[in-house]
C-alpha positions in Angstrom: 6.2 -10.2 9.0 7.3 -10.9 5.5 7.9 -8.0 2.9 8.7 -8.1 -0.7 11.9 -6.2 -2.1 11.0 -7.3 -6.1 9.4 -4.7 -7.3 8.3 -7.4 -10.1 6.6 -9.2 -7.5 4.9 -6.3 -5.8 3.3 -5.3 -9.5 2.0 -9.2 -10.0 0.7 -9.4 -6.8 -1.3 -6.0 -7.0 -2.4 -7.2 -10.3 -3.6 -10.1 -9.1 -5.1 -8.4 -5.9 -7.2 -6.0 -7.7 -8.2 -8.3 -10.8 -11.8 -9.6 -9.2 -12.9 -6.1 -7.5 -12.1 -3.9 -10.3 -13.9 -3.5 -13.6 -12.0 -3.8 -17.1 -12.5 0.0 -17.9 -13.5 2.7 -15.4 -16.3 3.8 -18.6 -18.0 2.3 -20.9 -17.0 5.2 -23.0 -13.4 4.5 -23.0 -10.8 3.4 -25.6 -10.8 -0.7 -24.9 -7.1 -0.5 -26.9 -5.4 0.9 -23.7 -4.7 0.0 -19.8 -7.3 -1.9 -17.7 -8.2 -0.9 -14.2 -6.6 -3.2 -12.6 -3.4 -3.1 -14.3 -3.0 0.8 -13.2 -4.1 0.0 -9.8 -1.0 -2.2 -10.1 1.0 0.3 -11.2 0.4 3.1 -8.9 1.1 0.3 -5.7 4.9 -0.3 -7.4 4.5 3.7 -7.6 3.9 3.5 -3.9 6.2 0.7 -3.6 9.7 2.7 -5.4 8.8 6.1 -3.7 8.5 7.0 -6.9 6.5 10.4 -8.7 4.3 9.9 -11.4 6.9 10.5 -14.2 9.1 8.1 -12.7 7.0 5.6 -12.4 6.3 6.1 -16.3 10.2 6.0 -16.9 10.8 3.1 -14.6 8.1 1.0 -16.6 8.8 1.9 -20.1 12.4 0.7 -19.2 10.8 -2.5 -17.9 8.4 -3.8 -20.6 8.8 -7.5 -19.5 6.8 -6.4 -16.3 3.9 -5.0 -18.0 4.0 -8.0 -20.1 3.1 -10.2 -16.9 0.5 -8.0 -16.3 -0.9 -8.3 -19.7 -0.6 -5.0 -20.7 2.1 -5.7 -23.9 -1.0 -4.9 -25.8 -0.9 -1.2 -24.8 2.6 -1.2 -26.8 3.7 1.3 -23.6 3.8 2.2 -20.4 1.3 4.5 -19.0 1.5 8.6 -19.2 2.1 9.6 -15.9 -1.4 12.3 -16.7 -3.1 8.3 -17.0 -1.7 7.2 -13.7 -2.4 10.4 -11.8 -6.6 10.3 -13.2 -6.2 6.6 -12.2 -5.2 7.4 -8.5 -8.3 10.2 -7.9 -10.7 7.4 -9.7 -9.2 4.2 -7.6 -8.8 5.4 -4.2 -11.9 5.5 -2.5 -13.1 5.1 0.7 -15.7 1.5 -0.4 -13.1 0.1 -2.8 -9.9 0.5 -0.3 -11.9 -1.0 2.4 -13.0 -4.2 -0.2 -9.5 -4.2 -0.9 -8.2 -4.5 2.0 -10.7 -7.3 3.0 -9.5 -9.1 -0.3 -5.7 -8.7 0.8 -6.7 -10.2 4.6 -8.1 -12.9 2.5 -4.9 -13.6 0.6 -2.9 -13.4 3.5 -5.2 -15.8 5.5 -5.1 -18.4 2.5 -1.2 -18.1 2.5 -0.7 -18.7 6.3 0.5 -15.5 6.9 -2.3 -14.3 9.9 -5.1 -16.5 11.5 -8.3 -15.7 9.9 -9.8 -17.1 13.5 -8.5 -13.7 15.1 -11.1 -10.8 14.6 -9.8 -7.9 13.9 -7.2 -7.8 11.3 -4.9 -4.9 11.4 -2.9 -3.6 8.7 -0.5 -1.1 9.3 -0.7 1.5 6.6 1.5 4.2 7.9 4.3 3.2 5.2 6.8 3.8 8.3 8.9 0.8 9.0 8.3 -0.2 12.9 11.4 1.3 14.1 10.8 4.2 12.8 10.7 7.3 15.5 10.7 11.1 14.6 13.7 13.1 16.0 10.6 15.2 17.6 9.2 12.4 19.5 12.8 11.6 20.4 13.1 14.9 21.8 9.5 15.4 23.9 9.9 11.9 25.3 13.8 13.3 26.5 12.2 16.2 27.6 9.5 13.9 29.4 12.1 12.0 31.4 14.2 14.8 32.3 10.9 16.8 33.7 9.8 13.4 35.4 13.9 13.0 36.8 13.5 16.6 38.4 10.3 16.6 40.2 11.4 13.5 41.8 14.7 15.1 42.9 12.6 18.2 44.0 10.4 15.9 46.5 13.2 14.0 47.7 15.1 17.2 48.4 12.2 19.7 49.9 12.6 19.9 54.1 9.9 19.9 56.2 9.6 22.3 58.4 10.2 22.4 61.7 7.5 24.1 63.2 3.9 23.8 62.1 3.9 28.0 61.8 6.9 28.4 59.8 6.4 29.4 56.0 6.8 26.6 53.2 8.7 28.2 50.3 6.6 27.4 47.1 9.5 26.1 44.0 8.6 28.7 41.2 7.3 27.4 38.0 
């Protein structure tokens, strides 16, 4: 598994991701002198990508105006208002246009050798969590888990049979 650090890299790739399934302009009503679809879509995955809020996100790409310039967004003159990028996220992420894009992104992967197109299904692990990852509360119930497991078997190993078949087996309380 291969993951990108470049934060340059991420924003050309979602650019170029996005470019065929999204439209110029989410209206035909709006300003044409501003950002395209798919160059916010590629700004809120480098959002996703820094762990970064809306306003820093803004900051982060008006410090950075070579990397909107890949994008082709030097003709907006700035980087998007973090009120743009948050309307951008409630109109972009949708249940039909996540799924296409996720079929697009199998595609690029299969085109680039990274997964076997051959294999049925494809599985893309969205959970953001690297695969190490493990929650101090899973930690503990699966602790708990063994311990419970260690003393039942130490209880059955240890119980006595009695001696006679009319003698009274003692119960362990719960």
């Amino acid at each position: 598994m291969e993951t990108c650090k470049s934060p340059r890299k991420v924003l050309r790739e979602a650019y170029e991701l996005a470019l065929p399934l999204l439209p110029a302009y989410g209206s035909v009503f709006s300003r044409h002198d501003g950002l395209t679809e798919a160059q916010l879509f590629a700004c809120l995955v480098l959002r996703e990508h820094q762990k970064k809020s809306y306003r820093g996100i803004e900051a982060l790409l008006a410090d950075s105006p070579e990397w909107l310039a890949e994008i082709g967004a030097a003709a907006a003159d700035h980087a998007p208002d973090h009120n743009t990028l948050w309307r951008a996220f409630g109109r972009l992420v949708r249940r039909g246009l996540m799924n296409r894009m996720l079929d697009q992104q199998a595609a690029w992967a299969e085109r680039h050798g990274l997964i076997d197109g051959g294999v049925k299904p494809v599985a893309l692990d969205s959970s953001m969590f690297e695969s190490r990852h493990v929650s101090r509360h899973f930690e503990k119930r699966c602790d708990q888990s063994v311990r419970a497991t260690a003393k039942a078997a130490r209880r059955a190993t240890n119980k006595k049979t009695p001696q006679n078949k009319g003698a009274a087996v003692r119960m362990p309380r719960r």
